[in-house]
C-alpha positions as CSV (number, residue, x, y, z in Angstrom):
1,X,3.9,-23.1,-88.1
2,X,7.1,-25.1,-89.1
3,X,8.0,-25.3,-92.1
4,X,10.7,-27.3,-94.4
5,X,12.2,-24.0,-95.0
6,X,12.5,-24.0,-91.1
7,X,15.8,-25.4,-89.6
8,X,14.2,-28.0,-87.6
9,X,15.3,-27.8,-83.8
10,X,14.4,-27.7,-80.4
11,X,14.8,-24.3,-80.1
12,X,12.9,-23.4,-83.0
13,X,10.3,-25.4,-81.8
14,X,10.0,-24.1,-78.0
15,X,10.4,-20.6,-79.5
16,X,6.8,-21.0,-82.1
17,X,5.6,-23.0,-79.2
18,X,6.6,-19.5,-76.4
19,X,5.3,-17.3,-79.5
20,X,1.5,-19.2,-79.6
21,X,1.4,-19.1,-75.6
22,X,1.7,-15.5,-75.6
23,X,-0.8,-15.1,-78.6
24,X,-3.3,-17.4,-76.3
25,X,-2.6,-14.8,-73.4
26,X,-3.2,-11.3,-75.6
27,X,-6.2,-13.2,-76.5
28,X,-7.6,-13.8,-73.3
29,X,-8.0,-9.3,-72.7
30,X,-8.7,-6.5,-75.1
31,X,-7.4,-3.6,-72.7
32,X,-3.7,-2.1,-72.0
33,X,-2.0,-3.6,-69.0
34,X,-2.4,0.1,-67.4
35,X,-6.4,-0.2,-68.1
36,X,-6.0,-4.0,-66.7
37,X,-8.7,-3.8,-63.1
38,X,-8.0,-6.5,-60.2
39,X,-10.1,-8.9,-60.9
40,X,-10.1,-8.9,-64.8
41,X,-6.4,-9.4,-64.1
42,X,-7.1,-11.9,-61.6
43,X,-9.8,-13.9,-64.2
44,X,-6.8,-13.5,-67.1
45,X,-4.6,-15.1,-64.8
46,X,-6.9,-18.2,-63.8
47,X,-8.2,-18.5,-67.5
48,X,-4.8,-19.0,-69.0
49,X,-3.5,-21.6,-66.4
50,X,-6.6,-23.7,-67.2
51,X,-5.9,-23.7,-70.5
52,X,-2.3,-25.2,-70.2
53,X,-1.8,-26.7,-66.9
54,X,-2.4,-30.6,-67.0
55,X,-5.6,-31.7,-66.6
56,X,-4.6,-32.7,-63.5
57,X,-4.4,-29.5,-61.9
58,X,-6.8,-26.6,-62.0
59,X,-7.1,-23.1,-61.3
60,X,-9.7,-21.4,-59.1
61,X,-9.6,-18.5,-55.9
62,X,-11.2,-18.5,-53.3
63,X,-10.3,-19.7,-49.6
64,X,-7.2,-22.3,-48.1
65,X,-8.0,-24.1,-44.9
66,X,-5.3,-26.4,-42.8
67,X,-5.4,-29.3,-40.7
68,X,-6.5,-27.1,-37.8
69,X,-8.7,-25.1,-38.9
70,X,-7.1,-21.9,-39.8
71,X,-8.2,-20.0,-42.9
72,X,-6.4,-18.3,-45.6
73,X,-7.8,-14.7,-46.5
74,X,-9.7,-14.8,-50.6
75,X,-6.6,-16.2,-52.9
76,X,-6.4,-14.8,-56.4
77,X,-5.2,-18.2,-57.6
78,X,-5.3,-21.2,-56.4
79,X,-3.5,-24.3,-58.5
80,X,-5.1,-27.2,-56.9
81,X,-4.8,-30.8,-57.7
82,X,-8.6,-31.2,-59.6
83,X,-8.4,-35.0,-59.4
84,X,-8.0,-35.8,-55.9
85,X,-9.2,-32.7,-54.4
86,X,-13.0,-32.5,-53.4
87,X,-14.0,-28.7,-53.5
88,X,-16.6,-26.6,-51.6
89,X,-18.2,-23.5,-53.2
90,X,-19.2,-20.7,-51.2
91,X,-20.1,-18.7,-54.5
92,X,-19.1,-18.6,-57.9
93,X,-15.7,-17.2,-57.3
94,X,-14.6,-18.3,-54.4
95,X,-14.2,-22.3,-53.5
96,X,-13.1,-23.9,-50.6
97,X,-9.5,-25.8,-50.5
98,X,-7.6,-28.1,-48.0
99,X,-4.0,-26.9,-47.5
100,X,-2.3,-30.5,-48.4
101,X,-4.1,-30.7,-52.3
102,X,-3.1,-26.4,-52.7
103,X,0.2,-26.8,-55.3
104,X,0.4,-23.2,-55.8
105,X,-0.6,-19.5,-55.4
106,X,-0.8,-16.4,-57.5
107,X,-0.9,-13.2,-56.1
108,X,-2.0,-11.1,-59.6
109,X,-1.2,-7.1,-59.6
110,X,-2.0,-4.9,-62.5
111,X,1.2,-3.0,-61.7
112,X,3.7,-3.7,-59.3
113,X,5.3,-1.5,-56.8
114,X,6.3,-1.6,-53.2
115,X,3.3,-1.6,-51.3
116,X,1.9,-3.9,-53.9
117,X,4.7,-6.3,-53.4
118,X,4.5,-6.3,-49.8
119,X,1.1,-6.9,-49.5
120,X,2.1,-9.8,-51.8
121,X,4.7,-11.1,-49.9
122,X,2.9,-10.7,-46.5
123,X,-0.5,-13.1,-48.0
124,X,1.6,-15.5,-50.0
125,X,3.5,-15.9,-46.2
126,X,0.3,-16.2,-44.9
127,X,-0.6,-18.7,-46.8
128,X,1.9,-20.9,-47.0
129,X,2.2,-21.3,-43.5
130,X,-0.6,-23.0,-43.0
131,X,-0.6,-26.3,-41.8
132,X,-0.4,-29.5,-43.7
133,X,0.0,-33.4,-43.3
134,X,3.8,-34.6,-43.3
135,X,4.3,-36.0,-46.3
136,X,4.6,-39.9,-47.1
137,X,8.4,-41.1,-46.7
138,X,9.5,-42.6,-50.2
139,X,12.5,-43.1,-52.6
140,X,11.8,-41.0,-55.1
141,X,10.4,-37.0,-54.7
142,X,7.0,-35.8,-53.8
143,X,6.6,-32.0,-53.7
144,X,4.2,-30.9,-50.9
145,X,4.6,-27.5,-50.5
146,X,2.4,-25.0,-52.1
147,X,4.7,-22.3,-54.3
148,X,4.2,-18.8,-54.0
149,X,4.0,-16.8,-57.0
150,X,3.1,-12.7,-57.7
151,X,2.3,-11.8,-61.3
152,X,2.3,-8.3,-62.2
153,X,1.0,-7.0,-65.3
154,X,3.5,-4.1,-65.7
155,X,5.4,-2.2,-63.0
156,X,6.4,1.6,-61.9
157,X,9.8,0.1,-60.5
158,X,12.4,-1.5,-62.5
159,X,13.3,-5.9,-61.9
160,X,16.5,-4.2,-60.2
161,X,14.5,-2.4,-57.4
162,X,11.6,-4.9,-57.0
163,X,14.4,-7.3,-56.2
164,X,15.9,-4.9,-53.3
165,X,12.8,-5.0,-51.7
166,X,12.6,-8.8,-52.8
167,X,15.8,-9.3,-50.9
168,X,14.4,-6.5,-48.1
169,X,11.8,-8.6,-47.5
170,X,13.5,-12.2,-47.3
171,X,16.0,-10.8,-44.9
172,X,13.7,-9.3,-42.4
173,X,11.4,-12.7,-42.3
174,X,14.0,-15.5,-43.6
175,X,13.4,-18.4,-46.2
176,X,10.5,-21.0,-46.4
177,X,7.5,-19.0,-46.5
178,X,8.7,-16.3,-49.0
179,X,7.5,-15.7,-52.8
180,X,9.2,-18.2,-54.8
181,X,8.7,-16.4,-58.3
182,X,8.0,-12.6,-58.9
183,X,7.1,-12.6,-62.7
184,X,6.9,-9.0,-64.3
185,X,5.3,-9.7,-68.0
186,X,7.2,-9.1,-71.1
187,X,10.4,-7.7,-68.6
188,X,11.3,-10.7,-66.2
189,X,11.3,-13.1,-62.8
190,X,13.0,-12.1,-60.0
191,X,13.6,-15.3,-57.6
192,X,15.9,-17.3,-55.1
193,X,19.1,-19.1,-56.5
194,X,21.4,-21.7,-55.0
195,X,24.7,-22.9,-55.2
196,X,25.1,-26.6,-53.7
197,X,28.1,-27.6,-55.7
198,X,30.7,-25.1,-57.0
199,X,30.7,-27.2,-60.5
200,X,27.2,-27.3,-61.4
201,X,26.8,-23.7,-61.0
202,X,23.8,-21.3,-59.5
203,X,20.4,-23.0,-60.2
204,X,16.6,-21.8,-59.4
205,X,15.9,-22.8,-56.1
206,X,12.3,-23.2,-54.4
207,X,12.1,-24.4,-50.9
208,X,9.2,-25.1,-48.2
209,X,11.9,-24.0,-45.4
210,X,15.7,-22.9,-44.4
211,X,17.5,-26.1,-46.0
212,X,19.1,-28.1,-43.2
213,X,21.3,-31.2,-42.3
214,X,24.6,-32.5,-43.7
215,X,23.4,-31.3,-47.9
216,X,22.7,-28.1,-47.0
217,X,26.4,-27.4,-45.3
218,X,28.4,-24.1,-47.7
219,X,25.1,-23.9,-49.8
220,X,25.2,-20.1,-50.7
221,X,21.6,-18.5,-51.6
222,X,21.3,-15.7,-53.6
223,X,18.4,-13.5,-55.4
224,X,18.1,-13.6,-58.7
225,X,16.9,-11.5,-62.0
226,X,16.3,-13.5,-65.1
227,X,15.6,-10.4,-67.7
228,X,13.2,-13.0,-70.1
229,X,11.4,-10.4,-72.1
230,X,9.0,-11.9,-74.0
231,X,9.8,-14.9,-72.6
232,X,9.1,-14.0,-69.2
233,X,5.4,-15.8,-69.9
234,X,7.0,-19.3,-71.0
235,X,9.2,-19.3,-68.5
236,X,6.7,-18.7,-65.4
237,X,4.5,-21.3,-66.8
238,X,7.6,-23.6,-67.0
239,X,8.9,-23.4,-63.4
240,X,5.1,-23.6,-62.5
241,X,5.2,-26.8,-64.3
242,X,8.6,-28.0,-62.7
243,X,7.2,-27.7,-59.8
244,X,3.9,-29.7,-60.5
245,X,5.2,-32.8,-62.1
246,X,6.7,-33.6,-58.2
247,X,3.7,-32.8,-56.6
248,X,1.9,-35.6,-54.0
249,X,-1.4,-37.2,-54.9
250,X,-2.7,-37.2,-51.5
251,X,-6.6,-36.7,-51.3
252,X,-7.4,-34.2,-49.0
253,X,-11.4,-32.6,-47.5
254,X,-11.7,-29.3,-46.3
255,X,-14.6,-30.8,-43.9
256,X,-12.6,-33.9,-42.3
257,X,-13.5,-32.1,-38.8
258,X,-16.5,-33.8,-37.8
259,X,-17.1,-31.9,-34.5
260,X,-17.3,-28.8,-36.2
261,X,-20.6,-30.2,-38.0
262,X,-23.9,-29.3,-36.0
263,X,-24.1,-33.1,-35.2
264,X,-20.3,-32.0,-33.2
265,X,-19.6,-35.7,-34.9
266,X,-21.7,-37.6,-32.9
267,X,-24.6,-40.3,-34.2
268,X,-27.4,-42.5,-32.9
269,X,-26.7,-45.8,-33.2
270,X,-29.0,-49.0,-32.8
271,X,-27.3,-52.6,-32.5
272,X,-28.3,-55.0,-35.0
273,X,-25.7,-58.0,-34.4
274,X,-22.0,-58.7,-34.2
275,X,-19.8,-61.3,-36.2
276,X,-18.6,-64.4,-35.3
277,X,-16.7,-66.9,-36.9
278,X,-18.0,-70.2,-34.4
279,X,-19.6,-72.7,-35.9
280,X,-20.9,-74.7,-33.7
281,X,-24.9,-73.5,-33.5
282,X,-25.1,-73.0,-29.6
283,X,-21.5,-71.8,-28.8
284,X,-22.3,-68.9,-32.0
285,X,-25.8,-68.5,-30.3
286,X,-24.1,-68.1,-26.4
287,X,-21.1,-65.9,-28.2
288,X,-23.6,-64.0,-30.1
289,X,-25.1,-63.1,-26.4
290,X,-22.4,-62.5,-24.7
291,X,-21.5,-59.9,-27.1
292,X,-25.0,-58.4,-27.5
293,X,-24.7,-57.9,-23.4
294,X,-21.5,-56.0,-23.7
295,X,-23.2,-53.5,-26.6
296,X,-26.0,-52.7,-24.3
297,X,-24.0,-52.1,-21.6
298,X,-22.1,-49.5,-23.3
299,X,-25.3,-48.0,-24.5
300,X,-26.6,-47.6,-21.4
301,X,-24.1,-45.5,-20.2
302,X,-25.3,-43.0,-23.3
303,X,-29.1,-44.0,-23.5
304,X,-30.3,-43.2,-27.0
305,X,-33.6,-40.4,-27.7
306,X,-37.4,-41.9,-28.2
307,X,-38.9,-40.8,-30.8
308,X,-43.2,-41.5,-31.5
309,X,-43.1,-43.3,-28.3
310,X,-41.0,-45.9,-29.8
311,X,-37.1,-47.1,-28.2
312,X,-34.4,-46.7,-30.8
């Protein structure tokens, strides 16, 4: 609470406002990060984001499907845009999601080493190269990509060697679908940095792909460790939130494929009339024919099922 004692800034402000975040986290679990199972961690994660992500967005798990019908494996988390995405359940904790409403992931570890952060890296790649609609070309920016985040608990390796095998890892498969934020709690986040213009400095960066064309030319990359402490928690939800406020408002369905339905998209259809604009009585009535002939002829090339004896 702020008080008149208080010197009044932003930074006092942000810092009480970081300090209640993380007391809304510790309250969320009553067990040591090393006691911490899978999906309790998992749960933690998901509970937390719903309580401070706009109400926009929400956070669930379960599975990711594209355009073409290829399907993530089970997500931890999945930040998905609540409002204009429909969602299909196949059980409590697992949902169905179309690729183009997915903002982000969360890969959630208890603790973090190698082989955890592989296995990270390798389903967040996974994921995010699925397939999704270009998106609409406007003036302003729309963030369609889904970010890629791991959030450890704890770790048995220190930021400095997580970020070797960060670096490893982005060498040996390249930029675009990486991890854009590895967040260790209470230590740090390890990400990508750029450097466009030598004036304004190294700055966060999080890309869909390898930037190209005339503004990418002498951008150097590097990767990052931002040692937050106990601000590590703040500062995850805030590039989270960076990230969001861009993001399209395209309404996507997980079930848009109609020939995968048992119907393979086809219906049974039975003419009733067609519309014409004539006014004259006998021209519409000779129009209205005319038209009615060319239905039936189509329909006799599929003729429609009886059913009780009686023609469709």
């Amino acid at each position: 609470m702020v008080t008149m004692k208080d010197p009044i800034s932003r930074q006092s402000i942000f810092e009480k406002a970081s300090a209640k975040l993380r007391q809304d986290f510790d309250e969320l679990y009553s067990v040591p990060h090393s006691a911490l199972k899978g999906a309790e961690a998992e749960k933690t994660i998901r509970t937390f984001l719903n309580n401070h992500l706009p109400k926009r967005f929400s956070a669930g798990s379960g599975f990711i499907i594209d355009p073409s019908d290829k399907i993530s494996r089970q997500t931890d988390v999945v930040v998905y845009d609540a409002i204009n995405c429909p969602v299909y359940r196949t059980s409590e904790e697992a949902a169905i999601f179309p690729s183009t409403n997915v903002a982000a992931v969360v890969e959630v570890k208890s603790k973090l080493n190698k082989d955890e952060l592989i296995s990270a890296f390798n389903n967040i790649q996974e994921t995010k190269s699925l397939a999704k609609y270009k998106p609409p070309r406007t003036p302003f920016l729309i963030n369609c990509q889904t970010m890629g985040c791991l959030f450890a608990f704890d770790s048995s390796i220190s930021l400095e060697k997580a970020s070797d095998h960060y670096f490893d890892l982005i060498r040996k498969h390249g930029i675009g679908h990486h991890i854009d934020l590895i967040v260790v709690l209470d230590k740090g986040i390890i990400m990508l940095s750029a450097n466009v213009n030598e004036q304004l400095g190294w700055n966060p960066l999080v890309v869909e792909e390898m930037p190209k064309g005339p503004h990418a030319e002498g951008m150097h990359i590097a990767v990052s460790i931002s040692k937050f402490g106990k601000d590590s928690l703040d500062s995850f939800l805030r590039f989270l939130l960076a990230h969001l406020s861009f993001f399209h408002h395209r309404m996507e369905h997980p079930g848009f494929n109609w020939e995968k339905t048992a119907s393979k998209g086809q219906a049974i259809l039975r003419y009733l009339t067609t519309i014409t604009n004539e006014k004259d009585p006998k021209l519409k009535e000779l129009k209205l024919k005319q038209y009615a002939e060319v239905v039936r002829k189509e329909f006799a090339k599929n003729p429609l099922p009886k059913v009780d004896n009686v023609q469709l």
